[in-house]
C-alpha positions as CSV (number, residue, x, y, z in Angstrom):
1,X,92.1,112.1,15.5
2,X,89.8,110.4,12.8
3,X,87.3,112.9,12.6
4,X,85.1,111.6,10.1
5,X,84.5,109.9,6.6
6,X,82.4,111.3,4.1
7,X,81.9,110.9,-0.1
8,X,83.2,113.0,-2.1
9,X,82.1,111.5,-5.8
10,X,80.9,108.4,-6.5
11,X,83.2,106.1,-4.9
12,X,85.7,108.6,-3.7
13,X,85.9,108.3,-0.2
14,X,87.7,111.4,1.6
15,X,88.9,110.7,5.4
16,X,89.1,114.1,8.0
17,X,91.3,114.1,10.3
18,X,91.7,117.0,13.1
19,X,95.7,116.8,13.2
20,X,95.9,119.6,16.0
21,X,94.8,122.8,17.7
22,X,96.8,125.8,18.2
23,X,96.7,129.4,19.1
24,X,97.7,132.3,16.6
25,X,99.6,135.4,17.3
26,X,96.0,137.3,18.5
27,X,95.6,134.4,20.9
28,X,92.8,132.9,18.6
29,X,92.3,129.2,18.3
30,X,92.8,127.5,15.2
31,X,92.5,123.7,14.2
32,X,94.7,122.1,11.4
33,X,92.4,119.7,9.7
34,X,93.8,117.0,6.9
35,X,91.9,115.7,4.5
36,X,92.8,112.5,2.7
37,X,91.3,109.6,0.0
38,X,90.5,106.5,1.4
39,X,91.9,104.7,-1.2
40,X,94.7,107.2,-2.4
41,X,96.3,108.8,1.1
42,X,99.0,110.7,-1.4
43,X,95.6,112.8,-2.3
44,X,95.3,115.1,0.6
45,X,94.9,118.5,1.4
46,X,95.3,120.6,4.5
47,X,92.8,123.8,5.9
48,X,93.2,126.1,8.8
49,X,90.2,126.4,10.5
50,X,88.7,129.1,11.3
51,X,89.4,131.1,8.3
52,X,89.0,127.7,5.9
53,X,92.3,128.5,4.6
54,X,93.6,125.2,2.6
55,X,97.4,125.8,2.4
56,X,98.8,122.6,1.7
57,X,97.0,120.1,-1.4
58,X,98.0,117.6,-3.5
59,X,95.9,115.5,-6.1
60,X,92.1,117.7,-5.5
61,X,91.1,119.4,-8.6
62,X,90.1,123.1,-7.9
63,X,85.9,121.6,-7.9
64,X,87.3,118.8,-5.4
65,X,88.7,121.6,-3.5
66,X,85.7,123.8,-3.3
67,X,83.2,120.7,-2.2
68,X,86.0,119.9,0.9
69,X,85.7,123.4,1.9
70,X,82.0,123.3,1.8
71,X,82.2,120.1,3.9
72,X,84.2,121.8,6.2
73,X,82.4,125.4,6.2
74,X,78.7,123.7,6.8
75,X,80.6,121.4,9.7
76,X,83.0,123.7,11.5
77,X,80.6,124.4,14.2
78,X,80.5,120.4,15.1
79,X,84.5,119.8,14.3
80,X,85.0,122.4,17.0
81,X,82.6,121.1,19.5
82,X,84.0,117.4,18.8
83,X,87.6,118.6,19.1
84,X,86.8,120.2,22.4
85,X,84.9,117.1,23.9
86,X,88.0,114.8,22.5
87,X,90.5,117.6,24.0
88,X,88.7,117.3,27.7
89,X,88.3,113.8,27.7
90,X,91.9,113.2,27.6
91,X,92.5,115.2,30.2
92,X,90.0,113.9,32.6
């Protein structure tokens, strides 16, 4: 699911998506979010959410890196409730 599109520098353009939901060995939930440029889809990087882990990245520098986890860290809160109200309306 495109989650949302937001700027990461002047004219970079970074894409979320919320690839999918899952539940951890402690029966926590967890979302895989992918991030990706707009105009470069081979730069991407991938995050666990809810400990902001990114385990997967590919052409971020480390300062790239640490502004997509502060995108994601202030916005957690609203990717959840999103993912929950896209999760029940394609069940209903």
């Amino acid at each position: 699911m495109l989650y949302a599109t937001f700027i990461l520098k002047e004219n970079i353009y970074l894409n979320v998506f919320v690839m999918k939901e899952y539940e951890d060995r402690d029966g926590g939930d967890n979302l895989i979010i992918r991030v990706e440029q707009k105009e470069k889809e081979e730069n991407f990087s991938e995050w666990r959410l809810p400990d902001m882990a990114c385990y997967k990245s590919y052409g971020f520098s480390e300062l790239d890196l640490f502004a997509i986890e502060d995108y994601l860290t202030v916005n957690e809160s609203i990717i959840w409730d999103d993912w929950r109200e896209h999760k029940n309306a394609r069940i209903a």
